[in-house]
Backbone as CSV, one residue per row, in Angstrom:
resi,resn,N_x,N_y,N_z,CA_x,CA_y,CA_z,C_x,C_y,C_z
1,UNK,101.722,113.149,104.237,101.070,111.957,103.731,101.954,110.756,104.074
2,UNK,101.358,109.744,105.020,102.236,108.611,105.095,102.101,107.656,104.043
3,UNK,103.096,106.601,104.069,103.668,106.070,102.925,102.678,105.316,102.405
4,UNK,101.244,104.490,103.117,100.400,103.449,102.628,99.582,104.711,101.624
5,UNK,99.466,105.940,102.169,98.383,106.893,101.526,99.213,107.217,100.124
6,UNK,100.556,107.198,100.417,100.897,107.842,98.978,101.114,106.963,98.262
7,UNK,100.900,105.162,98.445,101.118,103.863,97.564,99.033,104.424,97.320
8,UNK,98.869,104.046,97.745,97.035,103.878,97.076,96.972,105.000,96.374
9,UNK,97.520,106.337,96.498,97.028,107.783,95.670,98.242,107.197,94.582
10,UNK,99.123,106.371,94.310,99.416,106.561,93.451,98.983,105.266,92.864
11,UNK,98.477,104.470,93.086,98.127,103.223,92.460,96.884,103.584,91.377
12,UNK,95.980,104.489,92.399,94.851,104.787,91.461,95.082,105.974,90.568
13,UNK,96.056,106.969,90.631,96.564,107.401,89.234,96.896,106.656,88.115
14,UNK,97.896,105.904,88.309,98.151,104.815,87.600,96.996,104.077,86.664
15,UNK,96.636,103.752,87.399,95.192,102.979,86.831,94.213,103.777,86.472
16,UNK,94.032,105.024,86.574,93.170,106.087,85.739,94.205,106.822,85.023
17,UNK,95.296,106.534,84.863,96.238,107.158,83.670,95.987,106.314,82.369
18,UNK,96.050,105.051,82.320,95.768,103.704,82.014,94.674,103.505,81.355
19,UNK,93.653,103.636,82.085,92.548,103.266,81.277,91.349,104.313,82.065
20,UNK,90.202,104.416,81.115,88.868,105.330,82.034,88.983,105.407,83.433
21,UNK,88.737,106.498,83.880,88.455,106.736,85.606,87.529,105.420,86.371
22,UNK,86.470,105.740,85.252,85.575,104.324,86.162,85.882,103.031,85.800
23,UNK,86.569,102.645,85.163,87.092,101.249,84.819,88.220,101.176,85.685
24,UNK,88.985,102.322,86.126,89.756,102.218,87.152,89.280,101.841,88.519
25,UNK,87.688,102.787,89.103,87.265,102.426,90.062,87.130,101.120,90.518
26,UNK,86.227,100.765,89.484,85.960,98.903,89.148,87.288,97.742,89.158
27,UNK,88.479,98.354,88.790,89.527,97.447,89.346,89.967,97.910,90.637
28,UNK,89.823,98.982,91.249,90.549,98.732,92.775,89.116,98.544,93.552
29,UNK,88.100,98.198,92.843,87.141,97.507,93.999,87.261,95.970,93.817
30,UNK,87.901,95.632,92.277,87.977,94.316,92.211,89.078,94.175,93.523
31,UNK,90.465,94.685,93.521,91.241,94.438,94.308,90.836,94.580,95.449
32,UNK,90.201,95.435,96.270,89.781,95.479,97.523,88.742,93.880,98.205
33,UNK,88.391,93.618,96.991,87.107,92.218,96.721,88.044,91.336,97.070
34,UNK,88.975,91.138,96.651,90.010,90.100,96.663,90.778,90.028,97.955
35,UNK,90.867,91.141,98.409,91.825,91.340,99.530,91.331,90.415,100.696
36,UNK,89.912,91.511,100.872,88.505,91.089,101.870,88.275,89.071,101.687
37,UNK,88.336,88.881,100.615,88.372,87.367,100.328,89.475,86.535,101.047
38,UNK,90.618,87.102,100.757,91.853,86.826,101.081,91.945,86.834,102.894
39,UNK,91.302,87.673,103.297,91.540,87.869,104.284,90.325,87.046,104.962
40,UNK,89.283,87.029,104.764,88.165,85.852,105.796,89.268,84.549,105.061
41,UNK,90.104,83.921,103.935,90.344,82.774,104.030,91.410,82.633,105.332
42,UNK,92.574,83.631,105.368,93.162,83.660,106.103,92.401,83.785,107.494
43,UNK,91.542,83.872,107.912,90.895,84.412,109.227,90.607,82.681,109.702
44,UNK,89.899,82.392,108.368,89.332,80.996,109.108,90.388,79.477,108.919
45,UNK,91.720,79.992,108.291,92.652,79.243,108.514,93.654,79.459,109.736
46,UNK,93.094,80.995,110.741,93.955,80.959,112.394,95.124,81.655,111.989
47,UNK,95.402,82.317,110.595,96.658,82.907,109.988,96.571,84.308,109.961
48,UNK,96.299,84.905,111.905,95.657,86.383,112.010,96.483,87.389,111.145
49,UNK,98.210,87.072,111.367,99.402,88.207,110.496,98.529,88.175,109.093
50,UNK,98.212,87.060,108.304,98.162,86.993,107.134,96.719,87.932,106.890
51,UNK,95.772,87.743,107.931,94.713,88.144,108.002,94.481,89.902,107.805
52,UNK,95.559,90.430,108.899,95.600,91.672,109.363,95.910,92.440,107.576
53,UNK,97.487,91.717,107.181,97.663,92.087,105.843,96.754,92.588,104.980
54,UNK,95.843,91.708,104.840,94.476,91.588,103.598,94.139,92.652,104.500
55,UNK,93.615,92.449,105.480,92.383,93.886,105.660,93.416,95.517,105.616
56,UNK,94.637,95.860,105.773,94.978,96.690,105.579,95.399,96.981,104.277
57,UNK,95.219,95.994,103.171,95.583,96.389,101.731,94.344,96.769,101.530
58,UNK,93.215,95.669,101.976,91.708,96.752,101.487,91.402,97.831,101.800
59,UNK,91.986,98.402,103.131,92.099,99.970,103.547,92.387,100.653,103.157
60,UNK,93.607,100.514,102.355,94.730,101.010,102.161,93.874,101.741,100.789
61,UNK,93.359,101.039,99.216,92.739,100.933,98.484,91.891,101.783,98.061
62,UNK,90.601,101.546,99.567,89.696,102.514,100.202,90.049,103.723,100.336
63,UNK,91.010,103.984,101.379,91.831,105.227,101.288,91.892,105.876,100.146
64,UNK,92.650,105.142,99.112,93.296,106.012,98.081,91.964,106.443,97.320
65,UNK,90.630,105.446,97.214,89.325,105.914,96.799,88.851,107.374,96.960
66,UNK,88.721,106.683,98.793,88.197,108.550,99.372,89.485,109.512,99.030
67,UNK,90.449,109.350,98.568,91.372,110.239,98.247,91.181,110.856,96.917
68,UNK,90.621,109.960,96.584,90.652,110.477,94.713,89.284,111.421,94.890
69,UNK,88.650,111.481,95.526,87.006,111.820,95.044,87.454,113.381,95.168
70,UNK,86.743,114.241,93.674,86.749,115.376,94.137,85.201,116.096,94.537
71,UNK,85.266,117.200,95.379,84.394,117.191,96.094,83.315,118.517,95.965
72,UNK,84.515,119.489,94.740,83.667,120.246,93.957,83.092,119.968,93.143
73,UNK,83.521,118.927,91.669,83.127,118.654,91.076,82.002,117.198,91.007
74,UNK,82.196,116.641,92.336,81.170,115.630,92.739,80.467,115.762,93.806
75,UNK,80.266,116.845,94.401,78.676,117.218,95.153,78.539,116.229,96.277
76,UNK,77.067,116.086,96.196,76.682,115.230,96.769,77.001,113.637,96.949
77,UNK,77.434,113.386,95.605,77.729,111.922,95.282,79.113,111.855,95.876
78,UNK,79.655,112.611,95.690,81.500,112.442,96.512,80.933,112.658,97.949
79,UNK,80.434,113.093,98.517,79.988,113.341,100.029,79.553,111.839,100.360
80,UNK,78.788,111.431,99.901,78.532,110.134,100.067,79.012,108.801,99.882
81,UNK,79.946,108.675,99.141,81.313,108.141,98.723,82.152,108.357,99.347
82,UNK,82.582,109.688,100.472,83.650,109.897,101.221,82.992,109.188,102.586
83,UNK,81.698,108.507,102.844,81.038,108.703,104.211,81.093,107.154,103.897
84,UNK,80.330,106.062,102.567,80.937,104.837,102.769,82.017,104.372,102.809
85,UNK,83.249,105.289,102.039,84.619,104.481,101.956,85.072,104.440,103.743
86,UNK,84.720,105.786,104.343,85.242,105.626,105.302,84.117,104.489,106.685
87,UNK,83.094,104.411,106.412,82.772,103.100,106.896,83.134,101.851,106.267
88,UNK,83.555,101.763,105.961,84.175,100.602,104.853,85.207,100.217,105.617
89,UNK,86.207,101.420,105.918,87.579,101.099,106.568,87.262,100.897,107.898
90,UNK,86.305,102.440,108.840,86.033,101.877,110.072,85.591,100.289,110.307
91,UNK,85.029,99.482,109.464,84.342,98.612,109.750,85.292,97.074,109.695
92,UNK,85.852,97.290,108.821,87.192,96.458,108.585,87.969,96.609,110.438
93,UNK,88.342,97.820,110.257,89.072,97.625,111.367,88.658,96.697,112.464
94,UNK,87.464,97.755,112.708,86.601,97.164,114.307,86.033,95.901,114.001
95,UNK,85.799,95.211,112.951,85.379,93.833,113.013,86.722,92.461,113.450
96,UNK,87.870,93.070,113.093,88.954,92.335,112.657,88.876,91.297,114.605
97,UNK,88.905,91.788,115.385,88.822,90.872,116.664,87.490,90.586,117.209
98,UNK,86.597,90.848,116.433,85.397,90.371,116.270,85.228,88.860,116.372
99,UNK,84.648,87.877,117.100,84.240,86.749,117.397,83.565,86.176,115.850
100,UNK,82.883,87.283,115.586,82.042,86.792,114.473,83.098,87.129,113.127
101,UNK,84.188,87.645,113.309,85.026,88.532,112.101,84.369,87.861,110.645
102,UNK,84.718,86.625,110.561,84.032,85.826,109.189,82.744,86.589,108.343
103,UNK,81.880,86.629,109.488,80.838,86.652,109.249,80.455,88.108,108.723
104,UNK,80.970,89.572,109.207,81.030,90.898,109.055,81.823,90.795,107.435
105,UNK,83.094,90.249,107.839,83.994,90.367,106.052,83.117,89.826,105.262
106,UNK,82.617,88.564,105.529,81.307,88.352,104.216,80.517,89.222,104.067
107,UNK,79.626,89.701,105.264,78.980,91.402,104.818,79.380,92.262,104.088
108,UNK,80.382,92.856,104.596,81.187,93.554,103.947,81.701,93.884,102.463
109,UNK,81.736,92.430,102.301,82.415,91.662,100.860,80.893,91.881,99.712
110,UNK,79.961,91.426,100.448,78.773,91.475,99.614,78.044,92.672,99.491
111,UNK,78.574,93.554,100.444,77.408,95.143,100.051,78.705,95.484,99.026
112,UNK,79.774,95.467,99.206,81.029,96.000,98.363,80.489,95.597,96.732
113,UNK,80.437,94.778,96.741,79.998,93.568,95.161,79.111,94.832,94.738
114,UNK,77.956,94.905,95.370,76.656,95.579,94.616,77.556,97.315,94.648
115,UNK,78.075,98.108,95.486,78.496,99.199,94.898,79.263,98.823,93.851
116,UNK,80.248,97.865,93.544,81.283,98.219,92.533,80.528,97.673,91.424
117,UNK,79.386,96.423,91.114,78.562,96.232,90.289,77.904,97.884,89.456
118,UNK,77.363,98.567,91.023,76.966,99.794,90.281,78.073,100.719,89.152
119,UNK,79.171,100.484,89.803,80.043,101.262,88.983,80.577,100.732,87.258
120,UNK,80.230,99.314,87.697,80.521,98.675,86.326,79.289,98.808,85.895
121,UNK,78.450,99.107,86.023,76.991,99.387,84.751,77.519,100.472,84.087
122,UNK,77.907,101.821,85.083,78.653,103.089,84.669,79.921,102.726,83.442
123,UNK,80.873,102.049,84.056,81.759,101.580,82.905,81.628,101.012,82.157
124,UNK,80.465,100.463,81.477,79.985,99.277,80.673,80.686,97.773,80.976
125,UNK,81.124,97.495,82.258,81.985,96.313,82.720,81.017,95.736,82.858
126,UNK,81.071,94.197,83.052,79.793,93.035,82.977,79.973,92.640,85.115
127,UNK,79.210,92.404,85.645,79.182,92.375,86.943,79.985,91.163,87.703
128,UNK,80.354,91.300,89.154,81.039,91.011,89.299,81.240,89.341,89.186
129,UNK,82.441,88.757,89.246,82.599,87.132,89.029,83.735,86.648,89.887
130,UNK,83.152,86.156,91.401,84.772,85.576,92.082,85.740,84.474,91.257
131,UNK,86.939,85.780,91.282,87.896,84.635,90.680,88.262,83.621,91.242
132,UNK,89.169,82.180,90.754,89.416,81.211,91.436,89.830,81.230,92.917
133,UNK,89.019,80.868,93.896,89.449,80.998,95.248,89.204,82.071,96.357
134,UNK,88.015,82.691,95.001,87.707,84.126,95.993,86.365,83.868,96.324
135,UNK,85.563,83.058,96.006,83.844,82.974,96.983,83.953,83.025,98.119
136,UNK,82.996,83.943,98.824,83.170,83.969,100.003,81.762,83.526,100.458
């Protein structure tokens, strides 16, 4: 396991040691939300290092997601959860020298919103709200 996989598998222990599993989910999608934010601001300020950063912490995140899912005890629904996280990351990547990059991370950013929305109905969390500086 390299070192970004064993920071995200342990971040999201942490945070499901902490508090409910799915209230955990719902904060490392908040963080991944933020990252993705972070990173189109950096994109359209020409600050690619700063850029690259953000999209590999949202990977990184992702990762530790599809890492957590178990796959006996979640069926179908972890199968399908292991197939978006990892378009999630493919897509990050391959957009990043993308002409349009802006425009994909806002995609991106907004199908993300409505899964982790779904997960906060699950957690009884209220839906999502960009914090200061995060509208994308």
């Amino acid at each position: 396991m390299n070192s970004r996989m064993g920071q995200a598998t342990a971040a999201y222990r942490q945070a499901a040691a902490s508090v409910h599993p799915t209230v955990a989910v719902v904060k490392l999608y908040d963080a991944t939300l933020l990252a993705i934010s972070q990173a189109i601001r950096a994109r359209e300020a020409s600050e690619f290092e700063e850029c690259f950063v953000k999209v590999m912490r949202a990977a990184t995140i992702l990762r530790g997601l599809d890492h957590a899912l178990d796959d006996k005890r979640g069926g179908a629904v972890a199968e399908r959860l292991h197939r978006v996280y990892k378009g999630y990351i493919l897509a990050l990547h391959l957009s990043y020298g993308k002409p349009d990059v802006v425009r994909r991370y806002r995609k991106l950013h907004d199908s993300l919103v409505e899964l982790r929305d779904a997960w906060a109905g699950i957690a009884g969390m209220a839906t999502f709200v960009p914090s200061d500086g995060e509208g994308t």
